[in-house]
PyMOL Python script that loads the backbone (N, CA, C, O; Angstrom):
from pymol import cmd

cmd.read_pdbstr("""\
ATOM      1  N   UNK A   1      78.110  68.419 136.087  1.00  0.00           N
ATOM      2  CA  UNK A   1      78.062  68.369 137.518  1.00  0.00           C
ATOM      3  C   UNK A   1      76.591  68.476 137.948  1.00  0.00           C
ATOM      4  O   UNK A   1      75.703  69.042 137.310  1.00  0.00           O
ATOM      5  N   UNK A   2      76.456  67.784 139.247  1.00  0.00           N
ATOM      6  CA  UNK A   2      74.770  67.665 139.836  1.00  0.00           C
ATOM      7  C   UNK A   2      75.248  68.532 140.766  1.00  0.00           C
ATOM      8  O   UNK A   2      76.327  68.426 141.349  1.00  0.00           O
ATOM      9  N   UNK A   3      73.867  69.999 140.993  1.00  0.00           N
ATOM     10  CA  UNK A   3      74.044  70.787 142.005  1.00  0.00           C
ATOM     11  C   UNK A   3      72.553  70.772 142.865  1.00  0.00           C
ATOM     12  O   UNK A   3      71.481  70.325 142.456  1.00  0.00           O
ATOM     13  N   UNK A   4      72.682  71.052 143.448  1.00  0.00           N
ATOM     14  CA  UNK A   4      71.264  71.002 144.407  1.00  0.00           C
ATOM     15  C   UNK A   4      71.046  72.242 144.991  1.00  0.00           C
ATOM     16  O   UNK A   4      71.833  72.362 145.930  1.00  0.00           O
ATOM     17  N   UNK A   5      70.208  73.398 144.844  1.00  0.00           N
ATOM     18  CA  UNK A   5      70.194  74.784 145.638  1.00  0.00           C
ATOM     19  C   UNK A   5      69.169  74.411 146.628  1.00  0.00           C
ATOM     20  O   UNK A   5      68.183  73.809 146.203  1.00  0.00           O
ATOM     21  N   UNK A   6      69.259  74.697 147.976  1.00  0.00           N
ATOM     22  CA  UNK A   6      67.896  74.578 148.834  1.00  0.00           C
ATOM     23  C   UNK A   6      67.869  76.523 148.790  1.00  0.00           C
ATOM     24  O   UNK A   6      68.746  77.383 148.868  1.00  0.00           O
ATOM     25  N   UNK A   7      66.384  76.543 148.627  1.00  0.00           N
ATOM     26  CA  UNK A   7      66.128  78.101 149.482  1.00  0.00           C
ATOM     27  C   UNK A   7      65.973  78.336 148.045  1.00  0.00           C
ATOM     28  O   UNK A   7      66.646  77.575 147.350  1.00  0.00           O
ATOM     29  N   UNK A   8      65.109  79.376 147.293  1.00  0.00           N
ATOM     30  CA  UNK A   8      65.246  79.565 145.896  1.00  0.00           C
ATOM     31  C   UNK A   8      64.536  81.136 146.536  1.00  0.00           C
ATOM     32  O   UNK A   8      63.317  81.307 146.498  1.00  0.00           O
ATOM     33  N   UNK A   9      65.194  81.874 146.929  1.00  0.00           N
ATOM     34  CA  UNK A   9      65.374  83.150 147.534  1.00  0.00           C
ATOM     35  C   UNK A   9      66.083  83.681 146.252  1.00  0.00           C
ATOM     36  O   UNK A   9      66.538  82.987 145.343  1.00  0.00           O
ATOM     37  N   UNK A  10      66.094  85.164 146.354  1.00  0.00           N
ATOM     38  CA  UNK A  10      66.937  85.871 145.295  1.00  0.00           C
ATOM     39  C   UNK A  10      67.920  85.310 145.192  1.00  0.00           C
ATOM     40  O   UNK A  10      68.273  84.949 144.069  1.00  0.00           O
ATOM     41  N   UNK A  11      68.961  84.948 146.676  1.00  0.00           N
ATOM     42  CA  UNK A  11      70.128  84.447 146.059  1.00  0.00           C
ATOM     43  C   UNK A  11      70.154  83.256 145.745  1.00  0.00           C
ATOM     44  O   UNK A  11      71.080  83.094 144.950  1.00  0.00           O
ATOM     45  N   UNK A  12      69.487  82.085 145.999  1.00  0.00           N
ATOM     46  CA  UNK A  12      69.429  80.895 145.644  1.00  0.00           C
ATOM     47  C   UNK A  12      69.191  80.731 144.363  1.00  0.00           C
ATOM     48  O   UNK A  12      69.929  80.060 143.641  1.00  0.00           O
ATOM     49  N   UNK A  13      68.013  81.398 143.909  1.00  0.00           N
ATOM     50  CA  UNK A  13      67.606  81.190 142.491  1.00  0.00           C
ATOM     51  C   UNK A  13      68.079  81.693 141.542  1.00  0.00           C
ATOM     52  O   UNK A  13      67.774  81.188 140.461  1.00  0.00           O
ATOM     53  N   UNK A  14      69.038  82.920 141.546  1.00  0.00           N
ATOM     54  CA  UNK A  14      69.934  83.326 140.565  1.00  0.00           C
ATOM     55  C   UNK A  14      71.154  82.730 140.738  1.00  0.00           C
ATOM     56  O   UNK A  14      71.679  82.490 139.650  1.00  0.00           O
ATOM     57  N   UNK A  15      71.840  82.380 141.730  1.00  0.00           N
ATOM     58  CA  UNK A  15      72.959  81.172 141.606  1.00  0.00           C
ATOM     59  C   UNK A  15      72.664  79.473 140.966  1.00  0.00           C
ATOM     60  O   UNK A  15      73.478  78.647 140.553  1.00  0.00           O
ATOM     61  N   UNK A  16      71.332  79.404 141.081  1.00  0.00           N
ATOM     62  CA  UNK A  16      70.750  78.162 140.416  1.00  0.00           C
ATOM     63  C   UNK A  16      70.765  78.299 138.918  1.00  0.00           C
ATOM     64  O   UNK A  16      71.064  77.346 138.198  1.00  0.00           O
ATOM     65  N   UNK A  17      70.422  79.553 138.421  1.00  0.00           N
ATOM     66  CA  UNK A  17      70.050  79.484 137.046  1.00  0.00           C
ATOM     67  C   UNK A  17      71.776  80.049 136.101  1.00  0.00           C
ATOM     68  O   UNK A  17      72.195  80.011 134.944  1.00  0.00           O
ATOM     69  N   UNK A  18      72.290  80.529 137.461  1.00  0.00           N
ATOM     70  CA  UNK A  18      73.854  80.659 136.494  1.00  0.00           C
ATOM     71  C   UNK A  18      74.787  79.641 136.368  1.00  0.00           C
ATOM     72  O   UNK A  18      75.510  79.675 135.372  1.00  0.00           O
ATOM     73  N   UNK A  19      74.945  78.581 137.314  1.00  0.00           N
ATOM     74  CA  UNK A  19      75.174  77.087 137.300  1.00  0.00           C
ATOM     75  C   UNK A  19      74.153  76.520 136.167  1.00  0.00           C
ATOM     76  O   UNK A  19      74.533  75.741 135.293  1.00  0.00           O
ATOM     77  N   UNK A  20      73.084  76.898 136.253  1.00  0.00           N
ATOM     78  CA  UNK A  20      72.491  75.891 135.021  1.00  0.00           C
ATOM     79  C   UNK A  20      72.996  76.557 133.092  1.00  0.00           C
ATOM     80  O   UNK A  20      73.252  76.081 131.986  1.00  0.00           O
ATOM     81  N   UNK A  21      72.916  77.490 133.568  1.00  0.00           N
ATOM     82  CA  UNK A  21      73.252  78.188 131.917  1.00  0.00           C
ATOM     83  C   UNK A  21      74.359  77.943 131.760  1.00  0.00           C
ATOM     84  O   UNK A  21      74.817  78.203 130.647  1.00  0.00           O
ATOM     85  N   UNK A  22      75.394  77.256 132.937  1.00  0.00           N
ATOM     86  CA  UNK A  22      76.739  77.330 132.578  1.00  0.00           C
ATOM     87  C   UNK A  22      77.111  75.623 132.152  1.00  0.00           C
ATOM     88  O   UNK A  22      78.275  75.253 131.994  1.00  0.00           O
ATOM     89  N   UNK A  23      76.077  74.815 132.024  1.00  0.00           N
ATOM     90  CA  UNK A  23      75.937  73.318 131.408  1.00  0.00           C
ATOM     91  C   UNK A  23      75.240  72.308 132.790  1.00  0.00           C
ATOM     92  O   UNK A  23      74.612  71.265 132.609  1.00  0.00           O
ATOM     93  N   UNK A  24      75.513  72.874 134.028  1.00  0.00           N
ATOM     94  CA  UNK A  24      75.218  72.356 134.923  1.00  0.00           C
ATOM     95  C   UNK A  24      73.969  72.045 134.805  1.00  0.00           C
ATOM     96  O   UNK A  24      73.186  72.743 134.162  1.00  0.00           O
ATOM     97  N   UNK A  25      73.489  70.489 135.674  1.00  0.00           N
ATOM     98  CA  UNK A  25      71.952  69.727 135.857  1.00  0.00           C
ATOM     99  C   UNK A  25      71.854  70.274 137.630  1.00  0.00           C
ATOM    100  O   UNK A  25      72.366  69.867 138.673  1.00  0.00           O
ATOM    101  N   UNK A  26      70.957  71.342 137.286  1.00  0.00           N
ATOM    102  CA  UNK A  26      70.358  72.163 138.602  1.00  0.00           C
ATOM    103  C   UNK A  26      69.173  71.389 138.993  1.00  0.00           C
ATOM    104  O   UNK A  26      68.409  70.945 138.136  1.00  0.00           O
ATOM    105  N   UNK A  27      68.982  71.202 140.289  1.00  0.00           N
ATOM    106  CA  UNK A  27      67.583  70.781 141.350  1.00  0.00           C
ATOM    107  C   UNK A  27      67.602  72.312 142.411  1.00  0.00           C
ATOM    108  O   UNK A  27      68.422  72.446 143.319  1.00  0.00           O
ATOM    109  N   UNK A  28      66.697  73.208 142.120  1.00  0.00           N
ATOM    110  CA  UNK A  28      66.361  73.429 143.209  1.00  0.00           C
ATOM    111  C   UNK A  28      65.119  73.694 144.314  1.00  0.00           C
ATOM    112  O   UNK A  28      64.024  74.217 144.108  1.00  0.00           O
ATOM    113  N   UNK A  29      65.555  73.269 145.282  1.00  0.00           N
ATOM    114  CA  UNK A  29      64.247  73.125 146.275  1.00  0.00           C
ATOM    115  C   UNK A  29      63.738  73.942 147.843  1.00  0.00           C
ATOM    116  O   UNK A  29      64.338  73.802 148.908  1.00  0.00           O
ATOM    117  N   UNK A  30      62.781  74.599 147.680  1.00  0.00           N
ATOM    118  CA  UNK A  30      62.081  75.387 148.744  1.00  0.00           C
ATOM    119  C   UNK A  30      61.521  74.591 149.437  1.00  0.00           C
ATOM    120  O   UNK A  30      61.552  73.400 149.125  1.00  0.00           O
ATOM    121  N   UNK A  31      60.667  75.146 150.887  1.00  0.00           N
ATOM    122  CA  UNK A  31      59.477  74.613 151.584  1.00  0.00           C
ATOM    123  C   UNK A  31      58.246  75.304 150.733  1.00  0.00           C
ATOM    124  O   UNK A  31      57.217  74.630 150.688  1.00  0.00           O
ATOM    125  N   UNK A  32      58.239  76.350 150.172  1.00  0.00           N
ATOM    126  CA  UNK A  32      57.337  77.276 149.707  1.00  0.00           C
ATOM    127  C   UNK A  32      57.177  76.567 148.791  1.00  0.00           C
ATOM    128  O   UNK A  32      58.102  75.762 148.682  1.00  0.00           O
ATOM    129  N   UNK A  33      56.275  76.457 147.913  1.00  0.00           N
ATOM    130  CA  UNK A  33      55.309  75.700 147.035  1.00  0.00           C
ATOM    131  C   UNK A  33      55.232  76.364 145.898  1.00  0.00           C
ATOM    132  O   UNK A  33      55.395  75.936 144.755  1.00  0.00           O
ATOM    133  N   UNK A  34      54.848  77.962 146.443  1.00  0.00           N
ATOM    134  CA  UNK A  34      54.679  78.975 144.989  1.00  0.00           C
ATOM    135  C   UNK A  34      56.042  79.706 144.637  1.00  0.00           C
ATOM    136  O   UNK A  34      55.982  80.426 143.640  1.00  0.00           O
ATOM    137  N   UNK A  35      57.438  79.628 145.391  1.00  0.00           N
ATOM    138  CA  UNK A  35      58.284  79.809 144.363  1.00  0.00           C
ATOM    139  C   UNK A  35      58.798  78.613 143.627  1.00  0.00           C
ATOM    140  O   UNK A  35      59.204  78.936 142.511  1.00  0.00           O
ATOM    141  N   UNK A  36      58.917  77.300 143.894  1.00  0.00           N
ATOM    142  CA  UNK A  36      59.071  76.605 142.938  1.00  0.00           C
ATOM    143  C   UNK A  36      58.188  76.201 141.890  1.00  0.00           C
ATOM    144  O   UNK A  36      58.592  75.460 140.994  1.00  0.00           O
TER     145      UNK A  36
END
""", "prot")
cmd.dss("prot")
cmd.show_as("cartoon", "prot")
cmd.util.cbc("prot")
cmd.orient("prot")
């Protein structure tokens, strides 16, 4: 499955990386520059 997280905030970015460890192809994307 293709998931897309916007916001890579605490909760964004740990729901991104547990979809990805779980086989999922993760994108996720901020306005902020230095958390992605």
């Amino acid at each position: 499955m293709r998931i897309a997280v916007v916001g890579t905030g605490y909760v964004g970015l740990v729901t991104g990386t547990c979809f990805a460890e779980t086989g999922n192809h993760v994108i996720c994307v901020d306005i902020d520059e230095n958390k992605v």
